[in-house]
C-alpha positions as CSV (number, residue, x, y, z in Angstrom):
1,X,0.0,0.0,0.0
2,X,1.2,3.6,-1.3
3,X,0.9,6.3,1.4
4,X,-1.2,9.5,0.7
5,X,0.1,12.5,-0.6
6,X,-1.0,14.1,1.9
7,X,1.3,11.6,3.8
8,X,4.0,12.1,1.8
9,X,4.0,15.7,2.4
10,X,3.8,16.1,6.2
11,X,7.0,13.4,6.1
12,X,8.8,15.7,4.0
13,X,8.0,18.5,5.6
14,X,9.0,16.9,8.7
15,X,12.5,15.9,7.2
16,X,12.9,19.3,6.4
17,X,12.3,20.2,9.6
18,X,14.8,18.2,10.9
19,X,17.7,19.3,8.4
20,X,17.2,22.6,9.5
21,X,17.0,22.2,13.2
22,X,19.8,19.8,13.2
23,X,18.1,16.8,14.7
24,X,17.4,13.5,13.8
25,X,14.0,11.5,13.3
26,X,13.1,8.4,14.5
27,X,13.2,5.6,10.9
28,X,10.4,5.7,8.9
29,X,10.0,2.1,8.8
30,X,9.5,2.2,12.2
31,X,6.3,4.5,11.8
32,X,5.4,3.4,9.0
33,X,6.0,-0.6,8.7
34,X,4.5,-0.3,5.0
35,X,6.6,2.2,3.7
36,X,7.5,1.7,0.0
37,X,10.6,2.5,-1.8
38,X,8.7,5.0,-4.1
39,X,6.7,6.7,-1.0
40,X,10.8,7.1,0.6
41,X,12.2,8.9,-2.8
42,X,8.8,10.7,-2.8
43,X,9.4,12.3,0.8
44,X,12.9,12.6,-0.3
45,X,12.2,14.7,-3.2
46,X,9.6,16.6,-1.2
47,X,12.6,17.7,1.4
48,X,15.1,18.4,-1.0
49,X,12.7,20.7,-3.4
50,X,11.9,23.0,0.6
51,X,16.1,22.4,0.8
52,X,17.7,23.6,-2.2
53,X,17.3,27.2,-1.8
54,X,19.2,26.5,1.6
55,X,21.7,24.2,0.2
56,X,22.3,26.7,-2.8
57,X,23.3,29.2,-0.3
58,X,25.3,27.3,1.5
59,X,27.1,26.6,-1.6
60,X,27.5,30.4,-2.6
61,X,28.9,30.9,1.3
62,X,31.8,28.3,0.9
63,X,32.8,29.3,-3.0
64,X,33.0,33.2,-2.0
């Protein structure tokens, strides 16, 4: 079973969370037992599109 989007987007938002407050999150599989490979790149992809303008700035900081 495929989580919701809806799903999907509160995980990622949570990741993002986490990256910016420094702190780790307890596995996914351990919430969610039926976690698919596709719903993990998909909450991937969710934090790293609310990342990049961070990680594009911290990019600009250590090349200047």
């Amino acid at each position: 079973m495929t989580m919701t989007p809806a799903l999907i987007e509160q995980l990622g938002d949570e990741l993002y969370q986490a990256l910016t407050q420094r702190q780790t999150l307890e596995p996914l599989t351990n919430l969610h037992a039926d976690i698919t490979i596709e719903d993990a790149y998909a909450i991937q992809q969710k934090c790293w599109r609310a990342a990049w303008p961070l990680v594009k700035k911290w990019s600009a900081r250590k090349l200047a």
